[in-house]
C-alpha positions in Angstrom: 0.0 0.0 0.0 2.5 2.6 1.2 4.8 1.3 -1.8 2.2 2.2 -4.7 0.8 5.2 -3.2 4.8 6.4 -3.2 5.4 5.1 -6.5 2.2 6.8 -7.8 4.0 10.1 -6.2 7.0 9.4 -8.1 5.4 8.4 -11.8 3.4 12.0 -11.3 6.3 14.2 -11.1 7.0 14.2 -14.9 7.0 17.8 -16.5 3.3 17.0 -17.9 1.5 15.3 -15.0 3.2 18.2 -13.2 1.9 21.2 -15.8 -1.5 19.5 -16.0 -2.1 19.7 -11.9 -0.7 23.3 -11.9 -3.2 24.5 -15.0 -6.0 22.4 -12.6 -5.1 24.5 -9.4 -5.1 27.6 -11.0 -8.3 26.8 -12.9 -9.9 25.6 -9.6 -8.9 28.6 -8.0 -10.3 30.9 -10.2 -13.3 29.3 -9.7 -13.5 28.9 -6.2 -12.1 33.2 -5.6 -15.2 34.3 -8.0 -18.6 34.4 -5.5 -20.8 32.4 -7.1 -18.6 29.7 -8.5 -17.8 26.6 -6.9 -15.9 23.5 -7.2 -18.3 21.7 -8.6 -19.2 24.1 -11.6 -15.2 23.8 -12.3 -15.2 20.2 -12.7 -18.7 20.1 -14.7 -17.7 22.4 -17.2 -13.5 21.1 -17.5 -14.7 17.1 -17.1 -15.7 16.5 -21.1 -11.6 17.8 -21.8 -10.6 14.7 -20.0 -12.3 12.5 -22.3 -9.4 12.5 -24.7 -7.3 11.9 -21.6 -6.2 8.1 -20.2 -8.1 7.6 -16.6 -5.2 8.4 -14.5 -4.2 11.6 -16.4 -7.8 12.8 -16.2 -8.4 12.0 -12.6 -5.2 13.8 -11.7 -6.7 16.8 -13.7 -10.1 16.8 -11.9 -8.5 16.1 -8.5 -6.2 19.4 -8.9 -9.4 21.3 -10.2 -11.2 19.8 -7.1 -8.6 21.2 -4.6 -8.0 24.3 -5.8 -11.5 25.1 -6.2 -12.4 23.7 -2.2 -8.9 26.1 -1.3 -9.8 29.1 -3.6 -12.8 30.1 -1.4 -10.8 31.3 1.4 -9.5 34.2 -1.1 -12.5 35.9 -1.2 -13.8 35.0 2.6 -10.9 37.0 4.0 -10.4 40.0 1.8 -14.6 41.0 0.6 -16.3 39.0 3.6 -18.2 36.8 0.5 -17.5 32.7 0.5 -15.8 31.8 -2.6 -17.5 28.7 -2.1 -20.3 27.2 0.9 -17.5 25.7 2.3 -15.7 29.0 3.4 -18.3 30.3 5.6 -16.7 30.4 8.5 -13.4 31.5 7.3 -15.0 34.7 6.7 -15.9 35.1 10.8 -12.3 35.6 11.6 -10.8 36.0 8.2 -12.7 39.8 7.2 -12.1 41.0 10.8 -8.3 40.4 10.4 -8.0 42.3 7.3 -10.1 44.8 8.8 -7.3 45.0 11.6 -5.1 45.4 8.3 -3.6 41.8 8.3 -5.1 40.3 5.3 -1.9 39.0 3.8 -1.2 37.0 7.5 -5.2 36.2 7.2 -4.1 34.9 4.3 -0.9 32.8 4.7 -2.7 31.1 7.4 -5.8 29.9 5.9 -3.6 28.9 2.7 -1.4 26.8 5.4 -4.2 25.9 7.3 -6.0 24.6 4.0 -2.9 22.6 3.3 -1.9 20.8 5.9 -5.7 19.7 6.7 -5.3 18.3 2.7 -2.9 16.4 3.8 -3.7 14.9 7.0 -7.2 13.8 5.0 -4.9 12.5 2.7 -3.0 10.3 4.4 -6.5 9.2 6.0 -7.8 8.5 2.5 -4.7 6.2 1.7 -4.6 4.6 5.0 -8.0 4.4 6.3 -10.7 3.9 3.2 -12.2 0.4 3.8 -13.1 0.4 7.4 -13.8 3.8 7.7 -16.3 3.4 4.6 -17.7 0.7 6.2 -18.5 2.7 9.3 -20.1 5.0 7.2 -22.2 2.9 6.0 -23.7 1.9 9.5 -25.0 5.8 9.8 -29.1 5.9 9.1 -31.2 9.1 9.4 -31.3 8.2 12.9 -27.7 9.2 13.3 -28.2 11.6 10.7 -30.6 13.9 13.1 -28.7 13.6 15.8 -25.7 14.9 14.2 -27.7 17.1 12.7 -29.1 18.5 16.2 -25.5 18.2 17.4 -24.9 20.9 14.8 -27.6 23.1 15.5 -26.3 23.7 18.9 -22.9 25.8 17.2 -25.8 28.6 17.4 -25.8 29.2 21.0 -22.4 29.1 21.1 -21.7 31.8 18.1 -24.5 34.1 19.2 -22.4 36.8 19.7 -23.9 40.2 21.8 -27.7 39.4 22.3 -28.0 35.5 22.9 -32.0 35.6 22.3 -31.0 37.5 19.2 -28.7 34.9 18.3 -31.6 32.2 18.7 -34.0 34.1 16.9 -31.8 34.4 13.7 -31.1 30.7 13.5 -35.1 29.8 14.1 -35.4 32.5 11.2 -33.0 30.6 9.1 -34.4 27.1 9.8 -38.2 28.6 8.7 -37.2 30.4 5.6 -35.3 26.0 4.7 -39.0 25.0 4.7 -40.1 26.9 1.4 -40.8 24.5 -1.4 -42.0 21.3 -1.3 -41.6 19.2 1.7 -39.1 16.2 1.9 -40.3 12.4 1.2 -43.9 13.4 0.2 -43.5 16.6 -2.1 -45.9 18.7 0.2 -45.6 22.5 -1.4 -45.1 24.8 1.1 -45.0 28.5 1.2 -44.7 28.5 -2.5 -47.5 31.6 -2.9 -48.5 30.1 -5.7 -45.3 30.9 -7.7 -44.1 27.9 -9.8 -40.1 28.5 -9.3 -40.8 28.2 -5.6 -41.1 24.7 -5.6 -37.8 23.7 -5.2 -37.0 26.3 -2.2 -34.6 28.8 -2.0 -31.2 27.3 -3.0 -28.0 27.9 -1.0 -25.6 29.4 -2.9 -27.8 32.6 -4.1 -29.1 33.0 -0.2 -24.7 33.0 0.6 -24.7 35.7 -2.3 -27.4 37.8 -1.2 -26.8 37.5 3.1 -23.1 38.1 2.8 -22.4 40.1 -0.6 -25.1 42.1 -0.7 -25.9 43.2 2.7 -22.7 44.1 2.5 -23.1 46.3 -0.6 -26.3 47.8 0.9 -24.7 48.5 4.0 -21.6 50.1 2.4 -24.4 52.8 0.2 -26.1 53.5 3.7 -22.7 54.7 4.7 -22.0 56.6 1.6 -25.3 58.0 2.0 -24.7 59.3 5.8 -21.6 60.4 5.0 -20.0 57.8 7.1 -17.8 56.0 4.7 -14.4 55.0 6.7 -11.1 55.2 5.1 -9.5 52.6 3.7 -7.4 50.1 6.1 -3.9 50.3 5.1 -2.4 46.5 5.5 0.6 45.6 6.9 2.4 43.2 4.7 4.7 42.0 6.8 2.5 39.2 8.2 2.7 37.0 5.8 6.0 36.0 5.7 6.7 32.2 6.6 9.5 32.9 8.9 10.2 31.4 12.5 7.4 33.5 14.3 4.8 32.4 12.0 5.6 28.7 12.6 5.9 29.4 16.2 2.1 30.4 15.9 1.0 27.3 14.0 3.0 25.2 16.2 0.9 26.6 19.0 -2.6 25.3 18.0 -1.4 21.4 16.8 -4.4 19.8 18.8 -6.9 22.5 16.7 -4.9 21.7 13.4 -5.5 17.6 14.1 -9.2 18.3 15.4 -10.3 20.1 12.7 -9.1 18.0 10.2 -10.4 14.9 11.5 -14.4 16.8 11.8 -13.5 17.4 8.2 -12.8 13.8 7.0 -15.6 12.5 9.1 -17.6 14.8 7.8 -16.6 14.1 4.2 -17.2 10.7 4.6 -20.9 11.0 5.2 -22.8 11.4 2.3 -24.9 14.9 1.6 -23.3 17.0 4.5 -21.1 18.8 2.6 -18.2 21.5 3.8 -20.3 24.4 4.6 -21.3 21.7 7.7 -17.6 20.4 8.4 -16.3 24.2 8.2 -19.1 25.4 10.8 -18.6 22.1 13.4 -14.8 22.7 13.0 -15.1 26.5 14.0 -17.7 25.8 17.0 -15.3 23.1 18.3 -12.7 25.2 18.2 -14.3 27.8 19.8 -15.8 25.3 22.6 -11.9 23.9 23.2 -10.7 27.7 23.2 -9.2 29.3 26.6 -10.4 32.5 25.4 -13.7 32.0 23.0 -14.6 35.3 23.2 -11.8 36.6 21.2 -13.6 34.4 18.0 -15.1 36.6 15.6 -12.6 39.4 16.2 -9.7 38.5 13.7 -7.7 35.6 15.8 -6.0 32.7 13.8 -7.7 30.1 15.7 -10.8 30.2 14.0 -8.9 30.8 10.1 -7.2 27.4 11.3 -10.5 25.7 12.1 -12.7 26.8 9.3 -9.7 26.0 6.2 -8.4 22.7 8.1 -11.5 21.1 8.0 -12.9 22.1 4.6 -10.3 20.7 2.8 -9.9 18.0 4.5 -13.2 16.9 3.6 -11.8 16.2 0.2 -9.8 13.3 1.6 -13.2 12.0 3.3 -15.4 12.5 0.7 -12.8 10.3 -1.9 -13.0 7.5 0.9 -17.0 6.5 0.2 -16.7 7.6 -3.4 -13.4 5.3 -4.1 -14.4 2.4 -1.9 -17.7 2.3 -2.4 -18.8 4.5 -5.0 -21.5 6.8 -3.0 -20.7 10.4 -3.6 -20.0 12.6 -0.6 -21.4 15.8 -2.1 -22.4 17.3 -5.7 -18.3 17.6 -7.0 -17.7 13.8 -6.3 -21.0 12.7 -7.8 -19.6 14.3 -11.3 -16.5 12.7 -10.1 -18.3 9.6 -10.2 -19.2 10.0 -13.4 -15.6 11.1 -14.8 -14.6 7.5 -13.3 -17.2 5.7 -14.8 -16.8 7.3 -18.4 -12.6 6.4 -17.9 -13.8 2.5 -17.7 -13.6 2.3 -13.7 -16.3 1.5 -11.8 -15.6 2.8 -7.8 -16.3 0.1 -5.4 -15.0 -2.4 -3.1 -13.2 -4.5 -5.9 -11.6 -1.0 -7.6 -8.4 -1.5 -5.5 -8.0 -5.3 -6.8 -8.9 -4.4 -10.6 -7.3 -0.6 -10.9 -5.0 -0.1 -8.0 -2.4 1.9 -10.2 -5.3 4.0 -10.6 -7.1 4.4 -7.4 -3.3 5.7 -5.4 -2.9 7.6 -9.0 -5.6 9.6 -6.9 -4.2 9.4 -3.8 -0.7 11.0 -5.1 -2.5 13.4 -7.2 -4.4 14.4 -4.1 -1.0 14.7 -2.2 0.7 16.7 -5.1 -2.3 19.1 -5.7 -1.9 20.4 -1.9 1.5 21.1 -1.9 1.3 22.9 -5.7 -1.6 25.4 -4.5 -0.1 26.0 -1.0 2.8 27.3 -3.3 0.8 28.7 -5.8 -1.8 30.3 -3.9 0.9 31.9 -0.9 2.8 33.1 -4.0 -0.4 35.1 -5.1 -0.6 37.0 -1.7 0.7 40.6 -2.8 -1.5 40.1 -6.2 -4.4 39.3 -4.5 -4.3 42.0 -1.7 -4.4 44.3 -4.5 -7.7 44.0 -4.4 -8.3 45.9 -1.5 -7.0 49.0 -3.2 -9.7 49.1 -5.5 -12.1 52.0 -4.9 -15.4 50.5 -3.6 -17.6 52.5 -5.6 -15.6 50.4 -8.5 -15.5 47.4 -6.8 -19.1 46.7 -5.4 -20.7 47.2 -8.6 -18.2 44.5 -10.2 -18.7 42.1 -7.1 -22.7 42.5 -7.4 -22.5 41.6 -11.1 -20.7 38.3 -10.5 -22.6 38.2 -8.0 -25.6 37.5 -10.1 -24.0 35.3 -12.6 -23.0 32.8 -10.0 -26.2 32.7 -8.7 -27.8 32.3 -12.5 -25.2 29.6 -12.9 -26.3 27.4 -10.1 -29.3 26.4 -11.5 -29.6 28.6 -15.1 -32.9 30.6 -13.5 -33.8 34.4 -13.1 -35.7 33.0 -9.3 -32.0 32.4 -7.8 -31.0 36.1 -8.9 -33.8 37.1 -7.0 -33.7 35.3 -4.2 -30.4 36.9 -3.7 -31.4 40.2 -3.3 -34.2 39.4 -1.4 -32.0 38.0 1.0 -29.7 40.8 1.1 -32.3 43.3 2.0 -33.6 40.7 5.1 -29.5 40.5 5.7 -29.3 44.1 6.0 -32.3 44.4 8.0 -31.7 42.0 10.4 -27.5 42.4 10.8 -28.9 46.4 11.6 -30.6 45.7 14.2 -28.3 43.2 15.3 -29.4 39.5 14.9 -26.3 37.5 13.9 -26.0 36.2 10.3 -23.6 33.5 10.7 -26.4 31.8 13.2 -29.1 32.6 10.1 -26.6 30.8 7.6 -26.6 28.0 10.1 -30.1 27.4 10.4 -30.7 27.7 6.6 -28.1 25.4 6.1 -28.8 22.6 8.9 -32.7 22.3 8.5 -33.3 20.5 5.8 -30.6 18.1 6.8 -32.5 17.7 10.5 -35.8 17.6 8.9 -35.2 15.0 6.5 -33.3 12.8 8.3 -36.5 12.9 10.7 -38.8 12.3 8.4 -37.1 9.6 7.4 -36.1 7.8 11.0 -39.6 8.1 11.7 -41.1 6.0 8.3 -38.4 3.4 9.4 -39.6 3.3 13.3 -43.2 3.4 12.6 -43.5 7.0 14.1 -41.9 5.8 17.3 -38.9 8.2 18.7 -36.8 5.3 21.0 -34.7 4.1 18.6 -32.9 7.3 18.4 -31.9 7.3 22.3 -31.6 3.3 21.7 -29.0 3.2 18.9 -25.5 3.8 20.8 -24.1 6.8 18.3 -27.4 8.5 17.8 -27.5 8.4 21.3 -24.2 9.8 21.9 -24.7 13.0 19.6 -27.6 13.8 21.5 -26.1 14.1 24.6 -23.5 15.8 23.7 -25.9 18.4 22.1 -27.1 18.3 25.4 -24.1 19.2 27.4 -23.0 21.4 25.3 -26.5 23.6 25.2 -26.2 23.6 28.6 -22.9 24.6 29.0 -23.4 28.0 27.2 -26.6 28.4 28.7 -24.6 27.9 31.8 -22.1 30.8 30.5 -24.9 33.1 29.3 -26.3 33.5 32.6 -22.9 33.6 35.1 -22.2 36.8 32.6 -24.4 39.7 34.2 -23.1 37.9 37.8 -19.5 38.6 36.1 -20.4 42.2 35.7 
């Protein structure tokens, strides 16, 4: 095993292999900087120039498109406050505050190392670990499901910054608005107003778009309107700089670097969670296991670490069910499926007998893409900073426009354009009067997932509830939601005492 995946290395550091991952990085991360494009619209639109391609030459491309597009998001998180992709949500909580503090290139440099070295450690998960940690998977039902998904919901309390009821409110508000469209298992339409293109909901990307990009853009007129407008942060570039201090800091945080990457690849590894889920859990438990958790939110390295760690690490666990047993982790390995199936492979338990030059073909690829766009991308600090010294009046309009393309791209429909300015305006409402958007994103996001899975668990009980405090890991996400809801709620009232 160790032999091939080496080898593998080896036979992938020609000149071509090596020009073919670095055009994919670069392509990837183009995609994943824009707001609006993803990953997964990267590898649709580049997978039918593979076809030409033998299988392990066209993995390797898709597998350096995949990771530079998962990496790329973290660009546009830190300097505009916007996710490059649903993954980089919570790099933006701690990411935009540090450039505000005029540190965006050390903002930078450690989400880009961050982002690699939680690559890697999924890596060497993927290559070590597939079988019996696919098989684990496997023994998840929407019991567990539920529970992690209630699990999750709990990172609420614990981000509700200022007002705590606030904080609540927000995420309820974000759980009700996951309801619209037609209802999970039976095809119930709800709140649809009679308007045909609500059936389906609002889709995530455009309400990303419109809560973080364009609240943004509206709150930036207001200013320009009150006369309010604050100079421009000048940033220090001196932060950046891999030298012995900025290892020093890295080396400080080793149990938040090997915690975050392994929510990541567990998260990867169940199917249709996805990284916006794994980047959220990562930056709550880091927060939870924090000496000083109030500091989150304000521009501390802690939570850049947690939120880039665990998203790309998710890449390694996502490869585990798709290789082993060919279930796609999320929407970029389904069409990842596909690309293996049209190069003659057929992902599964037997792929490692039949195609095992193939399979750690992946693996090394994997390997090698993290290292090239850690290079690549730390390279591109100074050139992406510039971005910062465009004029806003120039640079909103520009960001609102791609703005709206992305969110026509996800699904080619004029309803997703709208739904992200309608979201922007109930952003800018609700972040002025205080009520915390990342705890809205969170609700939106985690929902559908809980009600699902409920649904779901309760067809397969017969309506009865036991069998999620009877099955041992449903059971043991649930009390830990339990602890820790009542370990904030514990904190939340000792604060007016503290006063």
């Amino acid at each position: 095993m160790v032999t091939l995946f080496f080898t593998s290395i080896v036979s992938l550091l020609s000149v071509k292999m090596l020009g073919l991952m670095i055009i994919g990085v670069v392509v990837g991360l183009v995609f994943g900087a824009i707001p609006g494009l993803t990953s997964t619209m990267a590898v649709a639109m580049i997978l039918p120039v593979t076809f030409t391609m033998d299988s392990v030459t066209g993995m390797t491309f898709l597998m350096a498109l995949y990771v530079g597009g998962i990496s790329g998001g973290l660009i546009s998180a830190i300097l505009l406050k916007i996710p490059g992709t649903p993954s980089s949500i919570a790099t933006c909580f701690d990411g935009h505050p540090m450039t505000a503090k005029g540190l965006a290139g050390k903002a930078l440099a450690i989400g880009i190392f961050a982002s690699m070295v939680g690559g890697i450690i999924g890596n060497i998960i993927l290559v070590f670990l597939s079988p019996p940690l696919a098989k684990l998977a496997l023994t998840f039902g929407p019991f567990e499901y539920f529970s992690i998904g209630i699990f999750s919901l709990t990172i609420i309390a614990s981000l509700a910054s200022g007002s705590f009821s606030k904080g609540i409110i927000a995420g309820l508000m974000g759980v009700f608005f996951s309801t619209f469209g037609m209802a999970p298992v039976d095809g119930v339409s709800r709140f649809d107003f009679g308007i045909y293109d609500m059936r389906n909901g609002f889709a995530l990307l455009p309400v990303l778009l419109g809560v973080f990009a364009v609240t943004d853009i509206l709150k930036e007129l207001a200013k320009a309107h009150n006369k309010e407008n604050a100079e421009k942060t000048a940033q220090d570039l001196g932060g950046y700089s891999l030298g012995l201090s900025f290892f020093k800091e890295m080396a400080r945080q080793p149990m938040n670097f090997i915690r975050s990457s392994l929510i990541g690849t567990f998260i990867g590894i169940l199917p249709g969670i996805g990284g916006s889920t794994a980047s959220i859990l990562s930056y709550s438990e880091a927060r939870r296991a924090s000496k000083h958790p109030e500091k989150f939110g304000t521009g501390i390295s802690d939570g850049i670490i947690a939120s880039e760690a665990s998203n790309n690490a998710m890449v390694g666990g996502a490869l585990v069910t798709l290789v082993t047993m060919g279930i796609p982790g999320d929407s970029t390995t389904a069409i990842l499926l596909g690309g293996m199936m049209i190069h003659g492979l057929q992902p599964g338990p037997l792929l490692m007998q039949t195609n095992p030059e193939v399979v750690y073909g992946i693996f090394a690829a994997l390997f090698i893409a993290n290292i090239l766009f850690f290079v690549i991308e730390y390279s591109g600090i100074k050139l992406f900073i510039k971005v910062l010294d465009i004029p806003r009046h120039f640079l909103y309009p520009v960001i609102f426009v791609m703005c709206m393309v992305g969110s026509y791209a996800n699904n080619n429909m004029m309803f997703d354009i709208y739904t992200m300015i309608l979201f922007g305006v109930i952003g800018y409402l609700l972040d002025g009067r205080g009520y915390s958007m990342a705890c809205f994103v969170i609700g939106f996001i985690l929902g559908p997932m809980i009600e699902v899975n409920l649904r779901r668990a309760l067809m397969v009980s017969h309506g009865s509830f036991v069998p999620f405090v009877t099955r041992p890991i449903s059971l043991i996400f649930l009390i830990v939601a339990a602890l820790s809801l009542i370990l904030t709620l514990k904190k939340e009232f000792k604060k007016p005492i503290a006063k």
